[in-house]
VEXTOR-758773 format. One record per residue (C-alpha): residue number from 1; x, z, y. Coordinates in steps of 0.2 Angstrom, whole numbers, padded with zeros to 4 digits. Layout:
N
pos=NUM	east=X	up=Z	north=Y
...
This chain:
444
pos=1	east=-0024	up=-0280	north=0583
pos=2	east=-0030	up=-0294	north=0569
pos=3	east=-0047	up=-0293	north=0563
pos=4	east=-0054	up=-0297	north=0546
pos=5	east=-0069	up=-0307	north=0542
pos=6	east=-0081	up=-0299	north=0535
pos=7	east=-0082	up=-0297	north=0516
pos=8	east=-0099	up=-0300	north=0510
pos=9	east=-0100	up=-0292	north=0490
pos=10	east=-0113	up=-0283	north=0486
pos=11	east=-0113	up=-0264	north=0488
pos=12	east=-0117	up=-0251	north=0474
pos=13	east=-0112	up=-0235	north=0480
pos=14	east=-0112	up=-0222	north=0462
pos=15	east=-0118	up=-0206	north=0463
pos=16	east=-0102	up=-0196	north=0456
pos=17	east=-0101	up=-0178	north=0457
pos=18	east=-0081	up=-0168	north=0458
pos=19	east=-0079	up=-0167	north=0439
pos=20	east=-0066	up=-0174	north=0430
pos=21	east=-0078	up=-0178	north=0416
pos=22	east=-0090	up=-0188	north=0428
pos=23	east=-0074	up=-0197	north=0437
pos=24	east=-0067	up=-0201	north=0419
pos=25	east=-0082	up=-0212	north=0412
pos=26	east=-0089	up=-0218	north=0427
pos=27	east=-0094	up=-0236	north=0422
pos=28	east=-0082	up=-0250	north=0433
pos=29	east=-0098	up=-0260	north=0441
pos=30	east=-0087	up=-0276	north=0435
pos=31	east=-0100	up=-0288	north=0444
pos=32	east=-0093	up=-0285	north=0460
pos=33	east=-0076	up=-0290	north=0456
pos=34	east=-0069	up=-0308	north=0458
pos=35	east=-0060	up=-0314	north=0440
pos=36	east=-0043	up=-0309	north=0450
pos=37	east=-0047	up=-0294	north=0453
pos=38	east=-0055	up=-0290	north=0436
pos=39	east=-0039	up=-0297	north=0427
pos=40	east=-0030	up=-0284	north=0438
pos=41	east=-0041	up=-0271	north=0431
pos=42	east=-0039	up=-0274	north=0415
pos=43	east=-0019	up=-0275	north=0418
pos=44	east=-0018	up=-0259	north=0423
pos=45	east=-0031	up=-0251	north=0407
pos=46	east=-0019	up=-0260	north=0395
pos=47	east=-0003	up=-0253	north=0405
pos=48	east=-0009	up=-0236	north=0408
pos=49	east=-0001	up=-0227	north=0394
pos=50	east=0017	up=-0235	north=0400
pos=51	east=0014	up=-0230	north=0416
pos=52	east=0008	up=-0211	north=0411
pos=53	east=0026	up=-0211	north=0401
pos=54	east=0034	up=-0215	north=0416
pos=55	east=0024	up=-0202	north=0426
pos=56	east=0032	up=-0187	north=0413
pos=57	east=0049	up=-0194	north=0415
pos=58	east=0050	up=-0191	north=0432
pos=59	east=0041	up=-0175	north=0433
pos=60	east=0053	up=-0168	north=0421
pos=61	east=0067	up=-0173	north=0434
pos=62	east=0071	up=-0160	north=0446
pos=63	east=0069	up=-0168	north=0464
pos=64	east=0068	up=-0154	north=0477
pos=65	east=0072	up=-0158	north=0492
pos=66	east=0090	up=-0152	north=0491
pos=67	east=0095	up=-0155	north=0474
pos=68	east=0104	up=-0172	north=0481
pos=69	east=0106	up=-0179	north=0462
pos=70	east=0089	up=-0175	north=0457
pos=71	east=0083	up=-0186	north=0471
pos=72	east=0095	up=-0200	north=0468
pos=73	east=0090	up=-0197	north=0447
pos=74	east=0072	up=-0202	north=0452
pos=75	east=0076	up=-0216	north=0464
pos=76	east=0089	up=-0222	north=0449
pos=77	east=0074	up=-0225	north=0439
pos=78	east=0062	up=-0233	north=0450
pos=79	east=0075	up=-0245	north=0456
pos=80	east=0074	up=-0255	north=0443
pos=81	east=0055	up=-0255	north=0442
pos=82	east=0053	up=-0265	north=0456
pos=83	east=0070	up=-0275	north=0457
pos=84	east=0057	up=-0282	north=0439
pos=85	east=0043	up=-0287	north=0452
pos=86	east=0055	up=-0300	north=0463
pos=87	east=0056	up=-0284	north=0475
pos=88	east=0077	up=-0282	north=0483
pos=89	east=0079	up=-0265	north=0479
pos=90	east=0091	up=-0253	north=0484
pos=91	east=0097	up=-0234	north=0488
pos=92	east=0098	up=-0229	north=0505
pos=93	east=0113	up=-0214	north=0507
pos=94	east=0106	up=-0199	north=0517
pos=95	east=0123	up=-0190	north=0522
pos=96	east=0120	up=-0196	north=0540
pos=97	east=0105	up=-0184	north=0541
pos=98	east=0109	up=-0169	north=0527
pos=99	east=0098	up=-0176	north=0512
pos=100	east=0099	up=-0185	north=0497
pos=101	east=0094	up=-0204	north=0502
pos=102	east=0078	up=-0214	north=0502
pos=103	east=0072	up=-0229	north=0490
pos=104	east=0072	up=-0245	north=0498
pos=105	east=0062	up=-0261	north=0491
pos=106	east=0058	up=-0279	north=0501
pos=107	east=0049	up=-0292	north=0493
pos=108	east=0046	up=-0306	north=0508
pos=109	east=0033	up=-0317	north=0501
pos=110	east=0028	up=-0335	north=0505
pos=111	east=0009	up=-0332	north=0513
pos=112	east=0001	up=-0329	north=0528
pos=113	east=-0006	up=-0312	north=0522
pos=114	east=-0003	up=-0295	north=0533
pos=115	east=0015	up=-0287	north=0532
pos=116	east=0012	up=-0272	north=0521
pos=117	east=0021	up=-0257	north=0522
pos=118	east=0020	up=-0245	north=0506
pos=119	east=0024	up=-0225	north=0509
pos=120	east=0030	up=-0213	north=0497
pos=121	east=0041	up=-0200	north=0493
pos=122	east=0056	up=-0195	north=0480
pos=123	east=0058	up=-0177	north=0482
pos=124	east=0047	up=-0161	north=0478
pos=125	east=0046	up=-0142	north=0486
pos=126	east=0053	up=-0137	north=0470
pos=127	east=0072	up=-0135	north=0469
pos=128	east=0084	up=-0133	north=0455
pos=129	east=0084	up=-0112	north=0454
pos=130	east=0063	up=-0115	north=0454
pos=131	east=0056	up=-0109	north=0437
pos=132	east=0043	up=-0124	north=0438
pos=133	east=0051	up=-0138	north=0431
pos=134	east=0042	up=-0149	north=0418
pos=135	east=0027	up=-0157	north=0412
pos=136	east=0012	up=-0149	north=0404
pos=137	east=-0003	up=-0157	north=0396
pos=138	east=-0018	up=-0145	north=0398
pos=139	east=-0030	up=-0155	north=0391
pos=140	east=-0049	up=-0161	north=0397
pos=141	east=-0037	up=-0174	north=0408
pos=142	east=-0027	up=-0160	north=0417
pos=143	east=-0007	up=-0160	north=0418
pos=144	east=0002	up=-0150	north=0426
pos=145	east=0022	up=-0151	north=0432
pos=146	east=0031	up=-0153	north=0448
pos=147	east=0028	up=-0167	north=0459
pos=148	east=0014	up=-0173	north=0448
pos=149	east=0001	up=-0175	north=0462
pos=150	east=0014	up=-0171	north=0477
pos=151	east=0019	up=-0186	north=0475
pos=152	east=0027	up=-0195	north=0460
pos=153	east=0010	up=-0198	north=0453
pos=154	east=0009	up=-0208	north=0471
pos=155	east=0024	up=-0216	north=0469
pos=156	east=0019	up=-0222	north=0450
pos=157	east=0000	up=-0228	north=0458
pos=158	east=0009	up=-0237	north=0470
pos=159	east=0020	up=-0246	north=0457
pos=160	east=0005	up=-0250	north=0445
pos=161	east=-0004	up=-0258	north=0458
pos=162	east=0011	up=-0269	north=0463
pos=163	east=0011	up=-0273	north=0443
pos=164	east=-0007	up=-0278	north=0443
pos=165	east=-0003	up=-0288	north=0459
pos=166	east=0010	up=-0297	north=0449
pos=167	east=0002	up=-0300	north=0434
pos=168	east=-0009	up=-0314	north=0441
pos=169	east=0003	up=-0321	north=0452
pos=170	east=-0005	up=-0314	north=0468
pos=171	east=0012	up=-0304	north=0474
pos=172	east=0024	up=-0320	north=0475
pos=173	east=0014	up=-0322	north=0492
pos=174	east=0015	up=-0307	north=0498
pos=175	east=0028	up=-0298	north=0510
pos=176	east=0029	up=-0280	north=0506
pos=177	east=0040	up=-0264	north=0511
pos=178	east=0043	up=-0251	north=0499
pos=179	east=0049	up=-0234	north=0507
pos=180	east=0052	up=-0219	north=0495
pos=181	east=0062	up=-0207	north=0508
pos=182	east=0071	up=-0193	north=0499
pos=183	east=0067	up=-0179	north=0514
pos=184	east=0047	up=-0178	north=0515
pos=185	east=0046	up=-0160	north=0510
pos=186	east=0062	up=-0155	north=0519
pos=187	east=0067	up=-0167	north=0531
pos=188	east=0084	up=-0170	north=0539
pos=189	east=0088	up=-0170	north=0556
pos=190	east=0089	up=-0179	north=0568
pos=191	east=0074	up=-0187	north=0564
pos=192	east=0080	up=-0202	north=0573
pos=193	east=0089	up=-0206	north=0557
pos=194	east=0079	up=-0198	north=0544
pos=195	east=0067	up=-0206	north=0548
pos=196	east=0074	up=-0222	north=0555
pos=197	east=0071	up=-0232	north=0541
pos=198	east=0054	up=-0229	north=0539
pos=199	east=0051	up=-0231	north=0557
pos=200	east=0059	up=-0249	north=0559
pos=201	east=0050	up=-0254	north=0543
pos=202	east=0034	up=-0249	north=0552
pos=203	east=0040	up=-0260	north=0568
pos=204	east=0041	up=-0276	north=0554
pos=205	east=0022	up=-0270	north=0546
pos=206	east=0005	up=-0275	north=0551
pos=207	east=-0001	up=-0261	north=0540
pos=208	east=0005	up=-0244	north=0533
pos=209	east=-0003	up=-0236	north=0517
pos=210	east=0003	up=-0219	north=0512
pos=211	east=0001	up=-0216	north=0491
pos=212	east=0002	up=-0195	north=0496
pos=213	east=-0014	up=-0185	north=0490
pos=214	east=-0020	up=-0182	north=0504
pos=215	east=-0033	up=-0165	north=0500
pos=216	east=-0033	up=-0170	north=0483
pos=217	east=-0048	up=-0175	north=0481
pos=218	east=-0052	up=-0194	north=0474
pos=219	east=-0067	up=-0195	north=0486
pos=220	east=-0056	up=-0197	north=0503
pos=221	east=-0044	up=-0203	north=0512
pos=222	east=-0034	up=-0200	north=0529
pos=223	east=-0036	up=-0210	north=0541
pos=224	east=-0027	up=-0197	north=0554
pos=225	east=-0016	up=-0184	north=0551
pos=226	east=-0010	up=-0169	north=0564
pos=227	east=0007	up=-0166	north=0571
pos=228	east=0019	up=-0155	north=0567
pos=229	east=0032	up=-0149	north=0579
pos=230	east=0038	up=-0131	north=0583
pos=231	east=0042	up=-0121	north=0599
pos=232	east=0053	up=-0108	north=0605
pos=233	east=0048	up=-0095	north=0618
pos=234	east=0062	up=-0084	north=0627
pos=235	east=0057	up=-0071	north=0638
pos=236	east=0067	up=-0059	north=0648
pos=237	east=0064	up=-0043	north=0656
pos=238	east=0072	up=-0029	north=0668
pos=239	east=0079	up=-0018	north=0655
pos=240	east=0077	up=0003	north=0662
pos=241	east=0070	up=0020	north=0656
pos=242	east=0054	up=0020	north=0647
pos=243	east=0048	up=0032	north=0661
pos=244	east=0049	up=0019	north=0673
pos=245	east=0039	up=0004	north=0664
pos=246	east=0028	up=-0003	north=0676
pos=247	east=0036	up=0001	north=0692
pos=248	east=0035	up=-0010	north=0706
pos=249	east=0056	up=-0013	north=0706
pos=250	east=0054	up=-0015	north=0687
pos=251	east=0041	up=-0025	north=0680
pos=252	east=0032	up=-0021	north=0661
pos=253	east=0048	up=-0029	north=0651
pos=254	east=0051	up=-0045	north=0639
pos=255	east=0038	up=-0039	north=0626
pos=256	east=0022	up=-0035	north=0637
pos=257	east=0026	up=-0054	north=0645
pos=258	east=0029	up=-0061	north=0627
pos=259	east=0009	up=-0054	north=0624
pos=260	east=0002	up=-0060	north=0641
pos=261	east=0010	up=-0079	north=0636
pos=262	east=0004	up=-0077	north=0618
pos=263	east=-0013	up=-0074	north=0623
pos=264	east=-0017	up=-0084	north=0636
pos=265	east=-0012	up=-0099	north=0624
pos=266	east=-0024	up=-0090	north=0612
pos=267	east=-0037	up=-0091	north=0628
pos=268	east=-0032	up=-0107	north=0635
pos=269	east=-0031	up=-0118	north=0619
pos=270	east=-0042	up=-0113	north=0608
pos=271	east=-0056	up=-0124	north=0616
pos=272	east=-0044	up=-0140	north=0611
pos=273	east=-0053	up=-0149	north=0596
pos=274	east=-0042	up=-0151	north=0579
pos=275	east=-0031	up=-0140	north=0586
pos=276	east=-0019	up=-0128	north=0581
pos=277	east=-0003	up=-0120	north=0586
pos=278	east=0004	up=-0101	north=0577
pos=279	east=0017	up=-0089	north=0583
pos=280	east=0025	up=-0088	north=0567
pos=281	east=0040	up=-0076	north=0572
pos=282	east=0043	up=-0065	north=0585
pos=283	east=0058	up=-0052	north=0591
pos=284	east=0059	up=-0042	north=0607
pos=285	east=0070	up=-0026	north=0612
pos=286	east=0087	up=-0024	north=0619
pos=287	east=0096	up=-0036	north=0611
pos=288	east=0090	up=-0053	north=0599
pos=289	east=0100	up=-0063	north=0589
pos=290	east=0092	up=-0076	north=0582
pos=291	east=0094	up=-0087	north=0569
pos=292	east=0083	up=-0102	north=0567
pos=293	east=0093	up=-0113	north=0555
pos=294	east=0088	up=-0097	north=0543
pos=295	east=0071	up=-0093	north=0552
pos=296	east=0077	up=-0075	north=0556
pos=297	east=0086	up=-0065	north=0566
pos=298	east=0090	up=-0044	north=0570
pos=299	east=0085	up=-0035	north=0583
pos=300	east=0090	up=-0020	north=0591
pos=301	east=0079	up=-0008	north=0605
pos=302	east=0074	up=0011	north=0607
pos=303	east=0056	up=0017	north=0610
pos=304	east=0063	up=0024	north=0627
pos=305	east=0069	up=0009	north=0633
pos=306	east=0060	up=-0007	north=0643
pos=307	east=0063	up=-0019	north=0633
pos=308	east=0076	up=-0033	north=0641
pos=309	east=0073	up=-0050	north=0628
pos=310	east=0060	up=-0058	north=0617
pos=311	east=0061	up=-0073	north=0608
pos=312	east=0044	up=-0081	north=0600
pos=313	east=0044	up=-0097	north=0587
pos=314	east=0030	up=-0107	north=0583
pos=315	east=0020	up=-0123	north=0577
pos=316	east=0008	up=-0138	north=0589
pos=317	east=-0003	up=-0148	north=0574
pos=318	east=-0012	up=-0159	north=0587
pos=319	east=-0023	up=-0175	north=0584
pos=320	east=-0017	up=-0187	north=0594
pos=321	east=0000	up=-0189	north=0605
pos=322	east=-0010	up=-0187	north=0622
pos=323	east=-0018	up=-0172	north=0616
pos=324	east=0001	up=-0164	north=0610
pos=325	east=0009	up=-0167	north=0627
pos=326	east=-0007	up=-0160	north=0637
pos=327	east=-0004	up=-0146	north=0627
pos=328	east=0013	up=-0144	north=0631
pos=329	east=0012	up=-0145	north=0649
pos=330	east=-0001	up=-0131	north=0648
pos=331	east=0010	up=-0119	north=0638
pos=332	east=0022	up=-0125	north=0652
pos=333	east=0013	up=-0118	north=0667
pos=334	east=0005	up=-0103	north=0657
pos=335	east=0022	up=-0098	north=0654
pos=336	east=0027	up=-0098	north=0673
pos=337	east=0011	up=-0086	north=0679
pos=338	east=0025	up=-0070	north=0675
pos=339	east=0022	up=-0054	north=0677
pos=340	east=0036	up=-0045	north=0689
pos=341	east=0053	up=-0046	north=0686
pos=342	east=0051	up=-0057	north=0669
pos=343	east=0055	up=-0076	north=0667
pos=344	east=0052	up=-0086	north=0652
pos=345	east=0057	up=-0105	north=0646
pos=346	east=0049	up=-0113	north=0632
pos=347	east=0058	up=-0127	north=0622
pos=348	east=0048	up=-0141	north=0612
pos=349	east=0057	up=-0147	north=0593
pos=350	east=0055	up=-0163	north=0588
pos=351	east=0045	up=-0165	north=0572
pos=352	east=0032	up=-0175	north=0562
pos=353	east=0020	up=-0186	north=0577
pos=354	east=0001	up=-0186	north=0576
pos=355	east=-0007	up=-0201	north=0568
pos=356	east=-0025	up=-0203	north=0578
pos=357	east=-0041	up=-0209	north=0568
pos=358	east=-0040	up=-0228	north=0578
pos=359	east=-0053	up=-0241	north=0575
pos=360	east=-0038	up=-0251	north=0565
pos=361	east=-0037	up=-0235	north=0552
pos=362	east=-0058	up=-0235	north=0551
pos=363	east=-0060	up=-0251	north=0548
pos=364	east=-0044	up=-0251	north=0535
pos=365	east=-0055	up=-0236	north=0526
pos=366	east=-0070	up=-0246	north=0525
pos=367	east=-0062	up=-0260	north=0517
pos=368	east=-0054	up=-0246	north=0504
pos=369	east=-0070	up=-0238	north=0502
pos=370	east=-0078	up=-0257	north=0499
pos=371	east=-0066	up=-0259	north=0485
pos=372	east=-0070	up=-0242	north=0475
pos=373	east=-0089	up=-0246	north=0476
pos=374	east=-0086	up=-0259	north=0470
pos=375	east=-0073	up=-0255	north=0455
pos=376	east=-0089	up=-0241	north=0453
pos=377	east=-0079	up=-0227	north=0460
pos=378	east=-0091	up=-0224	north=0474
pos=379	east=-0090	up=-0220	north=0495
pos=380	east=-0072	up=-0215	north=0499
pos=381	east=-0074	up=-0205	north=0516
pos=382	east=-0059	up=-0198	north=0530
pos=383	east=-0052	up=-0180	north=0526
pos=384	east=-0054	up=-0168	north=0540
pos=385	east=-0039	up=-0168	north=0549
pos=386	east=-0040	up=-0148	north=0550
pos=387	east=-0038	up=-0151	north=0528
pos=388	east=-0021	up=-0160	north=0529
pos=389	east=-0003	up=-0158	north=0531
pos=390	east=0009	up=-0168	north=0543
pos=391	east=0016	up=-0183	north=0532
pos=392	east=0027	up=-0198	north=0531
pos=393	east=0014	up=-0210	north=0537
pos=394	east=0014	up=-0202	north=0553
pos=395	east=0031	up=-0210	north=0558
pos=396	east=0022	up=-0227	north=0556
pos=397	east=0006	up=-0224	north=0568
pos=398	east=0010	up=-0231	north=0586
pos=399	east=0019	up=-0246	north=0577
pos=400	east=0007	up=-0255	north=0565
pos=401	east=-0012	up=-0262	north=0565
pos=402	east=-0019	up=-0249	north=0553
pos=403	east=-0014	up=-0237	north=0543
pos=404	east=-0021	up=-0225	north=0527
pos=405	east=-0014	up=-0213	north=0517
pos=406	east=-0021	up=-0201	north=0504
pos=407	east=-0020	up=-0216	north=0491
pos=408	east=-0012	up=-0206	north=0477
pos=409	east=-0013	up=-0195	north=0466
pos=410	east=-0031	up=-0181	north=0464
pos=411	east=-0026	up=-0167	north=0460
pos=412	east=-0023	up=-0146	north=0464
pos=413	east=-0013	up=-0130	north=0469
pos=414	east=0003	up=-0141	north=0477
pos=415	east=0018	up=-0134	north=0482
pos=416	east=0013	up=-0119	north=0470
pos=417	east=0018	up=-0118	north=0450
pos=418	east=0002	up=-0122	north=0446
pos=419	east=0002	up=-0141	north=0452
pos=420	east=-0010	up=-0153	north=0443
pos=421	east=-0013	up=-0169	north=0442
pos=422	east=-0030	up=-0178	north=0437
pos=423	east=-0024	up=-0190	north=0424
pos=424	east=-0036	up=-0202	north=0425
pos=425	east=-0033	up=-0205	north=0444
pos=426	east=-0019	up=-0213	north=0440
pos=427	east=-0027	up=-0232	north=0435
pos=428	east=-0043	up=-0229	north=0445
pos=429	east=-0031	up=-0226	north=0459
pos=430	east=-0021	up=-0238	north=0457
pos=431	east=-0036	up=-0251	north=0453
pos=432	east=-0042	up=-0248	north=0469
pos=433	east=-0024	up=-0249	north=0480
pos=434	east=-0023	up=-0266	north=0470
pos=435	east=-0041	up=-0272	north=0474
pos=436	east=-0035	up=-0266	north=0493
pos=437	east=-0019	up=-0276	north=0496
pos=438	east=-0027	up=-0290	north=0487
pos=439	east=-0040	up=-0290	north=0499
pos=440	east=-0032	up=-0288	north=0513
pos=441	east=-0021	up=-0302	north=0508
pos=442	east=-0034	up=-0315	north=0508
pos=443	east=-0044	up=-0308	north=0522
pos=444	east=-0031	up=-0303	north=0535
């Protein structure tokens, strides 16, 4: 791993309480920044209301994760945006893996500096059918609309702070990745290629930063993010007269040894820090027919039989990739202690990987957190893994230096119809992911 020298500004940490009001006039402590980086500032002040327009427009563009045109709409418009910074832009076709497409954008500067790699995301939870489809001002500095904070107000932060980068001529050096994927919300599989992309860009980067919202809440950042990856439990039993459960030459039946396995996980497991892992469906009787690709399934059983088959789904949010696969080989022996005459297998998925809080991705926050005190935004500290979601980023862990994520946009109530975006995170935001890769560009 690279290690930067030691930055030596002057520290002022501001005492800023959560309301929008306070976070809105907070005074930029302009002393601690260089004339570059207060130049950059001013850029993104004077460009703010052009970049707020382009915030409505694509909120008002339907881009759930299966409307393939909506995606394609958004990544139409951005194109453009950054094909105007020097960056070769283009659309990536998604049919491979059952999604619209991602954004693609290189810019291979002339410097030394790290090989950045910028994360974000086209699509929203919010389909075509959805009755939550445009942008609402609210007033007080609150907007409301699809996507705004999960993530186009990320993906326009991100592009500001490219802008501002540009606008003093620090971007020509720089060598930067843009990937926008189409398929964050609802990803395509295999994951090999829907992810593909993202992954070999992360093999080219020095250093990831993810432009999600993290917890929503302008005062942190994630500096690790859990796994997400499900499970399937099936469990077969001697099928017989109720009157004969129990019997030595037939066993307690599927559904008595799906509850033993489900508890000892719940007894086993739960000692495991920053750990999580939920039975989210289960089946049992006679018969199960299961269908995963539409998370159900029928049953069929009578109260007078043992049942014969069961069939448990779930989730693994782990912290770290050794902590996932230590927790998989012990599901895999509890799930071999039977009771008579039942067996059970249990099958891992594929899914999002853990991204563990390194030292890299510590001292990558600290050099975030430098840059807000000193733009007069204050201490940004790590979210609680336990208080986000799996995320893009994650794809990018065991392949770069460092990596961050949660550099977006604040805001509330995501994937609900009562999203909302803090408008005035979008410069201060942006100001600070400027101040960051600018930084890290004459430091690394």
């Amino acid at each position: 791993m690279k290690i930067f020298h030691p930055m030596k500004r002057l520290v002022i940490i501001c005492s800023l309480s959560l309301t929008a009001t306070l976070f809105f006039t907070s005074p930029l402590s302009a002393a601690q920044l260089d004339s570059t980086e207060q130049a950059m500032v001013e850029y993104i002040d004077a460009s703010n209301a052009e970049a707020t327009a382009l915030l409505v427009e694509l909120v008002n563009i339907n881009s759930g994760s299966m409307n393939f045109a909506g995606v394609k709409a958004v990544a139409d418009i951005l194109i453009p945006e950054f094909a105007a910074l020097g960056f070769n832009a283009w659309w990536k076709d998604g049919s491979e893996w059952g999604r619209a497409g991602h954004l693609i954008a290189e810019h291979r500067g002339s410097g030394n500096g790290p090989k950045l790699l910028l994360i974000g995301h086209l699509d929203t939870v919010f389909e075509a059918d959805s009755p939550f489809q445009v942008y609402e001002d609210l007033g007080g500095g609150i907007a409301r609309g699809p996507g705004i904070s999960d993530m186009k107000g990320g993906d326009i932060i991100m592009l500001q702070a490219l802008r501002a980068l540009d606008s003093v001529g620090e971007l020509a050096s720089m060598d930067v990745t843009v990937i926008m994927t189409g398929d964050e919300e609802l990803s395509g599989r295999p994951l090999s290629l829907s992810k593909g992309d993202l992954i070999e860009a992360a093999k080219y980067a020095d250093i990831a930063l993810g432009f999600e919202n993290g917890d929503g809440n302008w005062e942190t950042a994630n500096i690790s993010r859990r796994s997400s990856s499900g499970w399937t439990l099936e469990v077969t039993g001697k099928p017989a007269h109720s009157s004969q459960v129990f019997r030595e030459d037939i066993g307690p039946g599927a559904i008595y040894e799906a509850a033993r396995i489900l508890m000892s996980f719940y007894t086993e497991l739960r000692k495991e820090e920053l750990l999580t892992f939920n039975p989210g469906r289960i089946m049992g009787g006679t018969t199960v027919n299961h269908d995963p690709a539409s998370n159900s399934g029928t049953t069929f059983g009578k109260n007078n039989v043992v049942a014969e088959s069961a069939i448990v789904t779930g989730d693994i949010r782990a912290i770290s990739p050794e902590q996932l696969q230590r927790v998989q080989q012990t599901m895999q022996a509890l799930i071999s202690e039977n009771l008579p005459h039942t067996s059970a297998t249990i099958n891992f998925g594929d899914g999002y990987p853990p991204m563990a809080p390194t030292d890299g991705n510590r001292q990558l926050l600290a050099i975030y957190s430098q840059a807000s005190q000193d733009l007069g935004l204050g201490v940004v500290r790590a979210v609680n893994p336990l208080m986000a979601g799996a995320a893009d980023v994650s794809f990018t862990a065991e392949h770069v230096d460092m990596a961050i994520d949660g550099l977006g946009m604040s805001g509330s109530a995501g994937h609900t119809v009562e999203e909302d975006g803090i408008l005035i995170a979008l410069p201060q935001q942006a100001k600070r992911a400027a101040l960051l890769m600018y930084r890290l560009q004459q430091d690394y």
